[in-house]
C-alpha positions as a Markdown table, in Angstrom:
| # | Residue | x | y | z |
|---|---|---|---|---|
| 1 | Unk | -60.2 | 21.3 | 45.9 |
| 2 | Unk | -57.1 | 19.2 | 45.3 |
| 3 | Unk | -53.6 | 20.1 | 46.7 |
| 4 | Unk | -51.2 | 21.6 | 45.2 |
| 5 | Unk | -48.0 | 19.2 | 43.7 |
| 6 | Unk | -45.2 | 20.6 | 46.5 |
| 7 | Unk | -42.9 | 20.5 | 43.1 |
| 8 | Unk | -45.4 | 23.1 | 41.4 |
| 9 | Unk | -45.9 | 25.2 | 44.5 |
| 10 | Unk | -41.8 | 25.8 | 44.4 |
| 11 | Unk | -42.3 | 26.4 | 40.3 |
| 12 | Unk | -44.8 | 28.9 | 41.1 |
| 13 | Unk | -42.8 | 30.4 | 43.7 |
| 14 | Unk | -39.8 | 30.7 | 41.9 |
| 15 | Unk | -42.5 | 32.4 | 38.7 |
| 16 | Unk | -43.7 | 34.8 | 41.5 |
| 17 | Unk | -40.3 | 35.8 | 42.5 |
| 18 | Unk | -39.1 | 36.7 | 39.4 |
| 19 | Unk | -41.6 | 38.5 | 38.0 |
| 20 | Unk | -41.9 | 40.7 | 41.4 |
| 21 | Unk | -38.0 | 41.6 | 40.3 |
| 22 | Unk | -38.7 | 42.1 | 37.0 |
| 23 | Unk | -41.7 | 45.0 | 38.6 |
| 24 | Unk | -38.9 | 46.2 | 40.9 |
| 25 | Unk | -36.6 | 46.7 | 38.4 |
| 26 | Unk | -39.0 | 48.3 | 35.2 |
| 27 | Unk | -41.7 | 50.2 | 37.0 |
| 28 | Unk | -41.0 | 53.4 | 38.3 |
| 29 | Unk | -41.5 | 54.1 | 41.4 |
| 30 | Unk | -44.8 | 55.5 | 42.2 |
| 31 | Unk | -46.6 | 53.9 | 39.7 |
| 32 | Unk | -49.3 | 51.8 | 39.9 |
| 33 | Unk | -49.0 | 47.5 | 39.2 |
| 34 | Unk | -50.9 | 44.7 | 39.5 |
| 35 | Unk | -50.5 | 40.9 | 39.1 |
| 36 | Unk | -53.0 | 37.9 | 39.1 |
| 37 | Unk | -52.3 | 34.6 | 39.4 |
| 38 | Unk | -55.1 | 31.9 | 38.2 |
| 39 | Unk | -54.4 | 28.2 | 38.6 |
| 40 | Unk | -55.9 | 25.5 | 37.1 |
| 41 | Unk | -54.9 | 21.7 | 36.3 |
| 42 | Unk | -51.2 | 22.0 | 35.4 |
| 43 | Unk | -51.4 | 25.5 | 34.3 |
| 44 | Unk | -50.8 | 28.6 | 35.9 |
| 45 | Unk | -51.6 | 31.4 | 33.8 |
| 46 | Unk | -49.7 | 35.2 | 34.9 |
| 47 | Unk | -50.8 | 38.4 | 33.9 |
| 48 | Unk | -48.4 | 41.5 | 35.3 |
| 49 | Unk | -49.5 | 44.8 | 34.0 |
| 50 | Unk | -48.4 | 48.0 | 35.3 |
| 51 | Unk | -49.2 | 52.4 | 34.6 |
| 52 | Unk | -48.1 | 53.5 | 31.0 |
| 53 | Unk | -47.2 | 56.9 | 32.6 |
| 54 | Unk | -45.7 | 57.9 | 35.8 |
| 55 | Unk | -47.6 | 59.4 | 38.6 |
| 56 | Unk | -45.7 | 62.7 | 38.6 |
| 57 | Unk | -46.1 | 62.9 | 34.6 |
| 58 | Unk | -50.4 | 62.6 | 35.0 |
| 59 | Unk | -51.7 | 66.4 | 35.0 |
């Protein structure tokens, strides 16, 4: 496995940071989110997904 570029590793952080904001700031709390993170080559591909309903809405 090759090392990471340190100029990507920032990019990704800076990619990881926001979208843990953007959770914080549109999923209620108590719901339920997940996040991957797949690298390859030159591409990091993100997929953020979170509950359609909130916890205390489920009966």
């Amino acid at each position: 496995m090759e090392d990471i570029d340190p100029d990507h590793m920032t990019l990704l952080g800076e990619l990881l940071n926001e979208i843990a904001h953007n959770i914080i700031r549109h999923c209620p709390a108590g719901c339920e989110f997940d996040c991957s993170v797949m690298l390859h080559d030159d591409v990091a591909e993100v997929t953020q997904y979170n509950s359609v309903t909130h916890p205390a809405d489920k009966k």
